[in-house]
N, C-alpha and C positions, 0 to 999 in steps of 0.2 A: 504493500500500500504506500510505501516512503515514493517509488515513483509516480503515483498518481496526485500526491498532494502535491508533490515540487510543478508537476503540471497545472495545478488547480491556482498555485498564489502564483505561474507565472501569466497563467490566463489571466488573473484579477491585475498585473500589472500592466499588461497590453491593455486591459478595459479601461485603466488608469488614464495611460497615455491618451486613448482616443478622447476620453470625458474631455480632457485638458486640450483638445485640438479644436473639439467640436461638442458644445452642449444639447445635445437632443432635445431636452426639455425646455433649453430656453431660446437657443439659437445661438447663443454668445458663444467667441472664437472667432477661428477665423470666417469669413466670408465664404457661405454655401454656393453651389449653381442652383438656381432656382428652374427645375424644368416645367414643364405644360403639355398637356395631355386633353385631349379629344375623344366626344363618342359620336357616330355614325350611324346609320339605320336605314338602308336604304330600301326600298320596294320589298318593304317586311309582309308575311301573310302567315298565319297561322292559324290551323282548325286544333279545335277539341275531339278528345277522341270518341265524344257523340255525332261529330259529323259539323256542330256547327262551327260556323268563321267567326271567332273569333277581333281577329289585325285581317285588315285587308287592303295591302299596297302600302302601309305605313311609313313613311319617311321624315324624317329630321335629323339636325344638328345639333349639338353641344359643344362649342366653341370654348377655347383656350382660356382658362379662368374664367368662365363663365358657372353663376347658379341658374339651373334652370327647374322646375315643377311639373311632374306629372301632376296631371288631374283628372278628374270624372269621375261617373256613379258608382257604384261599389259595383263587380264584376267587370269592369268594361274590358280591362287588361290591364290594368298599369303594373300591378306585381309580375306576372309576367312578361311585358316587356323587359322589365327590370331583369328578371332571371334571362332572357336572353339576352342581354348586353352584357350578364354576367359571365352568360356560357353555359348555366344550367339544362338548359334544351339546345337542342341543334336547330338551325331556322330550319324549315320547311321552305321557305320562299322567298328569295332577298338576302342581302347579308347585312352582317353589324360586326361593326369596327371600332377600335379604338387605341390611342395612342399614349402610352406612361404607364405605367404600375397600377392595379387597378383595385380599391380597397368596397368591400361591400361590408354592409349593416341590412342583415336580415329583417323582415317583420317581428320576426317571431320575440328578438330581445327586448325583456324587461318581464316575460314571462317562464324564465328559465326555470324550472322545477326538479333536473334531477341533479346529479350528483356531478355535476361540472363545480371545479374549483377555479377563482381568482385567474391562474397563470394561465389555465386550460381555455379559459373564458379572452386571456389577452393574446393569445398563439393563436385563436380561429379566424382571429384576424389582422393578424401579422403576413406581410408577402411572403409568399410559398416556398421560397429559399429559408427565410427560419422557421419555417413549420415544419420543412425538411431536415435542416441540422437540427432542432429540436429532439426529433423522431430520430434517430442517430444516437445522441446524446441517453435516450430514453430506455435504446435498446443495449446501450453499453453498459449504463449503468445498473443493469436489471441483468446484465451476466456478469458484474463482479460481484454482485451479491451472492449467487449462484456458487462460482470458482475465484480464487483471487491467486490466478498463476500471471505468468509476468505476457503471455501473448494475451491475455484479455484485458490486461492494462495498459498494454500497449496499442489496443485497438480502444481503449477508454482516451487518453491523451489523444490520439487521432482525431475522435470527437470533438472534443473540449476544442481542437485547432480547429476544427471545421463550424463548429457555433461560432469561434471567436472570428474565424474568418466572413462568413455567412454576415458578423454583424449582433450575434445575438447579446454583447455585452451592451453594447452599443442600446441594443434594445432593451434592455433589463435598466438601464438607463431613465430612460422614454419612459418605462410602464412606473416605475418610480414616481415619476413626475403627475402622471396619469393616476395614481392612487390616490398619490396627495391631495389632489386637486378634487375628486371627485367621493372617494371615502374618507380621506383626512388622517390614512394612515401612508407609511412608505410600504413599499411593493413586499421589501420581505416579512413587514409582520401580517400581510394580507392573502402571501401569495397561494398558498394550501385552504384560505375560506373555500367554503363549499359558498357558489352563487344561491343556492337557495335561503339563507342567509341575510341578503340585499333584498331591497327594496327595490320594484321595477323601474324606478327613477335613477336608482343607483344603479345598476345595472346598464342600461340603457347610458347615463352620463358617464362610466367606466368605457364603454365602447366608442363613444363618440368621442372623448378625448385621444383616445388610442389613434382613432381615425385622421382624426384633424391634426394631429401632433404630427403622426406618422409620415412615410417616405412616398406613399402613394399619392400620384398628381388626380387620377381619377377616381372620385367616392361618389356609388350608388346608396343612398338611403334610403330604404322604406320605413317610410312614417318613424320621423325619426325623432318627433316631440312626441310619439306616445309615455305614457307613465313620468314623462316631467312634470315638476314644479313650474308655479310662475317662475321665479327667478329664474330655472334651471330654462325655460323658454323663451327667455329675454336672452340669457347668458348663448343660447343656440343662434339665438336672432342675429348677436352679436358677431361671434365665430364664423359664422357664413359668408354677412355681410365682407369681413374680414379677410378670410381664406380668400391664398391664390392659387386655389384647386381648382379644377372643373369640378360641381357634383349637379348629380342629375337624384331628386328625389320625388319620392311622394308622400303628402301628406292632407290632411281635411283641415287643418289650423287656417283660419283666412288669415290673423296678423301673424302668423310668421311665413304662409305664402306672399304676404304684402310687406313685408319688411327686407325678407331676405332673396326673396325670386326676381330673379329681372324680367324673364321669358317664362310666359307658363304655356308650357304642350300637352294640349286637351285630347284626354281618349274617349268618344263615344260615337257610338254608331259605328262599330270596328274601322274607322277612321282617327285622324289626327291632322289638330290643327296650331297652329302657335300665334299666340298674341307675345308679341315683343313689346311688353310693357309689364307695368305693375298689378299687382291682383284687384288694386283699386278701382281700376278702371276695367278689369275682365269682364265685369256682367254685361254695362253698356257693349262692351265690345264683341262678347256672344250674340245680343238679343241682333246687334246690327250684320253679323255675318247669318244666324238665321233667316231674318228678312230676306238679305239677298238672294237666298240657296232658295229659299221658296218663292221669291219670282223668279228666279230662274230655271224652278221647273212647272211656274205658271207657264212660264213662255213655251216650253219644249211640249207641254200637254198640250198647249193651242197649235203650236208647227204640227204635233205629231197628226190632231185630230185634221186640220187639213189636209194632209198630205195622202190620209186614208179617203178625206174624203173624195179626193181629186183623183186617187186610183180607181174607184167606186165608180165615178162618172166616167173615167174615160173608157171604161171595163165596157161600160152602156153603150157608147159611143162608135167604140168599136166590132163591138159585134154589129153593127148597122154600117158601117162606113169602114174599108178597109183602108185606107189614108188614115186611120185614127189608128191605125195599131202599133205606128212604133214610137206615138206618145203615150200612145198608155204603158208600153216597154221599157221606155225610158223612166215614167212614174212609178212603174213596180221598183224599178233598179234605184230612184232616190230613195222611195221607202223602206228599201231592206236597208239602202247604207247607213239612212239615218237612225233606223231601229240598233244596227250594229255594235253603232257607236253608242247605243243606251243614253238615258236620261242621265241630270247634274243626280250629283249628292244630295237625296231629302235633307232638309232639315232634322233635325232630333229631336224628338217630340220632350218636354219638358218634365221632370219627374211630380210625381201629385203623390205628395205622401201625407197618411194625416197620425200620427202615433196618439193613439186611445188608451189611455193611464185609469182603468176603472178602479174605483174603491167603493167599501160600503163605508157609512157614519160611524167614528167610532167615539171615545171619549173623548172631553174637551182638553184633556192633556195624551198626546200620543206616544211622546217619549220622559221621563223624569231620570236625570241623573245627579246623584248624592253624594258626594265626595270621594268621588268616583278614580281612580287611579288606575290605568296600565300600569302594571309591572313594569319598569325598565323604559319605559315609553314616555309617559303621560304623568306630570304631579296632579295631584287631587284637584276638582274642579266639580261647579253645578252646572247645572243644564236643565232647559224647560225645554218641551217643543210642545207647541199645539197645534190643534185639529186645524190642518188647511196651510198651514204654512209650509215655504218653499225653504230649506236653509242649506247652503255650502259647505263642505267640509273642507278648508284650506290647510296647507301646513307643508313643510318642505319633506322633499322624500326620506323615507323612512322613520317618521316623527309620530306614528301611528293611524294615521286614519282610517287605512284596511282596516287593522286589529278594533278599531274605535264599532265600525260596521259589522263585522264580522261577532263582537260582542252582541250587540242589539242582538241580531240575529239569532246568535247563542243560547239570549234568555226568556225568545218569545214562548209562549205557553200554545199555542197553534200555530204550524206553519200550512202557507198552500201546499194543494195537492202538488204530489210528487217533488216536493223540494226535499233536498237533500240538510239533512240535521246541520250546523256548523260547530266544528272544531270549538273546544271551550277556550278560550280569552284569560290568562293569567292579569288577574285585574284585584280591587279591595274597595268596599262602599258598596254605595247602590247602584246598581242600570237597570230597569226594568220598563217594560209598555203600558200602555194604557189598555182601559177596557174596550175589547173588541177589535183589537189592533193585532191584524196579520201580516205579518213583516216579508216583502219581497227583496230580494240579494240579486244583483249583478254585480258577479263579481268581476275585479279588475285582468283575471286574468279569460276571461268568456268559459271558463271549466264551467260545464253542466253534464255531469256524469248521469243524471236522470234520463237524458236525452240521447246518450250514446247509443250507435246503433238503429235509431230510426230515423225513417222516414219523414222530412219534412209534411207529406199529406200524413203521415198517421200521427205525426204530432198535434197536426190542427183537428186531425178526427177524434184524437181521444181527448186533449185538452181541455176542447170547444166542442166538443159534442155535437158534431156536424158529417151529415154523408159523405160520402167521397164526391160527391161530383162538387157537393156547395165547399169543401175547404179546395178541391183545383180550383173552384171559381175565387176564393178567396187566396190562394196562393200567386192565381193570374192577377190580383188587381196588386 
């Protein structure tokens, strides 16, 4: 083992030297090259594997330090777009391109639930050369535990050169700097936490400082303010605005699509469109490119319905007069070409949504809490809520206010059908509801294990007590 430590402090001395060249975390040193990096999209088409389209012909830019915003309804594509710029699927039809290191932020983070730790959580997304020396380092040091002869320590030391070369000191550096900032601890006394642990705000600002810190010129984000705080959403607002990355995200935030988007690239109608402007002005700027698209297939409905009807008469015409036959010839021949080429882009029809929040009357006090304390969370505190009123739960990430909700829940005396019990709440004092108070939970991470396994129609059939034909009708609206 004597050679594998003289390798271990001389790694830490090389780590040394580079800090002292080049600060990852702050930038201080010498003077970096600042590179730029590009995503591309050209004549994109993709079907689902029910047959329906999806992208159809999709094209756009994202330009050199540019932020730009995916947008549209929930399914339209934007997460999958995203997965193919990332590479996750193969196109089908078109290709996408892009230039400089390319750093992605899943949806999925800030709901991480298994047994992923801290380091494992900042490696998923580190570029692929230190995921790879990482994995190297992982498998060396998992056969000297094994055998500890001197050719396994010698392919241990090999490692150790190969993370140190890859960068990974460099990078342990950076994630330092990233803990601090976002747990408020340094990287080694955090780096073995299991993420289930953090708070999805925590989590989520763990990875976006990784991102933005990091060496990659292109960052794909999905919804990359979910599970933030105010501040932590100001603090994103800021960092954008900021960065001389390209990133390309999505998100449903209008002030931080209006603060930090220059360009927002709209997906609906398996189309895309880009207003190169700010979100502030995107509605006016839809409602006006709508307009257009629907006179301009006001107009192709009236060419088309002439053009039928001119075939129609000459069709008459020429069966009585054979001089009439090779305009009617000619009419059939404009008619197919113009049918051909098909009508503009309909418009997209506008979503009508109406969300129905039913309750029965319950007591004039709905919630009472009595000196009420989270363990470890929350110092003691009262609380009223009454019947009818609307009130926010604020508080920076990991400060409690899952566990606040999840409590209530905990100690209702009826829950609705099919809700699942919650988890008990290490808490001291009172929480308890009022009379005739049925507490409903959504929770932050969308877990509804009642629901696994079915059917969106036999969810509204058995729910809502409805035949199969009235919840498709209610599932089409």
């Amino acid at each position: 083992m004597f050679f594998s430590r003289v390798v271990i402090v001389a790694a830490q001395q090389v780590s040394r030297v580079h800090a002292q060249k080049t600060d990852c975390a702050t930038g201080k040193g010498f003077p970096r090259l600042v590179r730029m990096g590009h995503v591309e999209v050209a004549h994109v088409s993709h079907l689902l594997p029910n047959g329906r389209v999806l992208l159809d012909d999709v094209s756009f830019r994202v330009g050199d330090t540019a932020t730009a915003a995916l947008v549209g309804p929930n399914g339209a594509g934007k997460t999958t777009l995203l997965r193919l710029v990332a590479g996750d699927f193969t196109t089908q039809q078109g290709t996408v391109s892009h230039s400089g290191g390319l750093g992605v932020m899943r949806q999925f983070i800030g709901g991480i639930r298994d047994s992923t730790n801290v380091h494992e959580l900042l490696l998923s997304v580190a570029p692929p050369h230190i995921r790879a020396a990482a994995a190297t380092v992982d498998a060396a040091e998992l056969m000297l535990m094994e055998r500890d002869d001197q050719p396994t320590q010698i392919r241990y030391a090999t490692a150790l050169a190969t993370w140190a070369d890859a960068g990974g000191y460099d990078a342990e550096i950076l994630w330092d700097a990233c803990c601090v900032s976002a747990l408020g601890v340094p990287y080694e006394s955090c780096r073995w936490r299991q993420v289930i642990t953090l708070s999805g705000g925590e989590q989520k600002r763990l990875v976006l400082e990784a991102l933005l810190r990091g060496p990659d010129e292109v960052l794909l984000l999905d919804e990359p303010d979910n599970y933030l705080d105010v501040p932590g959403k100001q603090w994103l607002e800021q960092r954008l605005r900021a960065t001389t990355k390209t990133v390309l995200l999505v998100s449903h935030d209008r002030e931080l699509l209006n603060q930090a988007a220059e360009r927002i690239v709209t997906v609906e109608s398996r189309h895309v469109w880009i207003h190169s402007g700010r979100f502030e002005r995107y509605a006016q700027a839809r409602r006006d490119r709508n307009e257009r698209l629907a006179e301009l297939r006001r107009r192709w409905d009236e060419e088309h319905t002439k053009l039928k009807q001119l075939v129609a008469d000459l069709r008459q015409k020429a069966a009585a007069n054979d001089g009439m036959a090779s305009r009617y010839r000619a009419a059939v021949t404009r008619l197919g070409k113009f049918e051909e080429a098909g009508p503009p882009e309909m418009a997209p029809r506008d979503q009508n949504i109406h969300v129905r929040l039913r309750g029965g009357r319950t007591g004039r006090r709905a919630i009472i809490c009595e000196d009420l304390e989270l363990t470890g969370l929350l110092r003691p505190f009262d609380a009223g809520i009454w019947y009818g009123e609307r009130v926010a739960v604020l508080g920076s990430n990991g400060s409690g206010k899952s566990h606040f909700l999840r409590l209530l829940m905990s100690v209702a005396d009826e829950l609705p059908r099919g809700a699942i019990p919650a988890e008990p709440v290490a808490h001291s004092g009172l929480a308890r509801l009022g009379a005739r108070v049925s507490p409903g939970l959504f929770a932050q991470t969308h877990a509804r294990p009642d629901l696994a396994g079915r059917t969106p129609c036999e969810i509204v059939m058995t729910e809502h007590a409805r035949l199969r034909n009235e919840a498709m009708n209610a599932l089409a609206r």
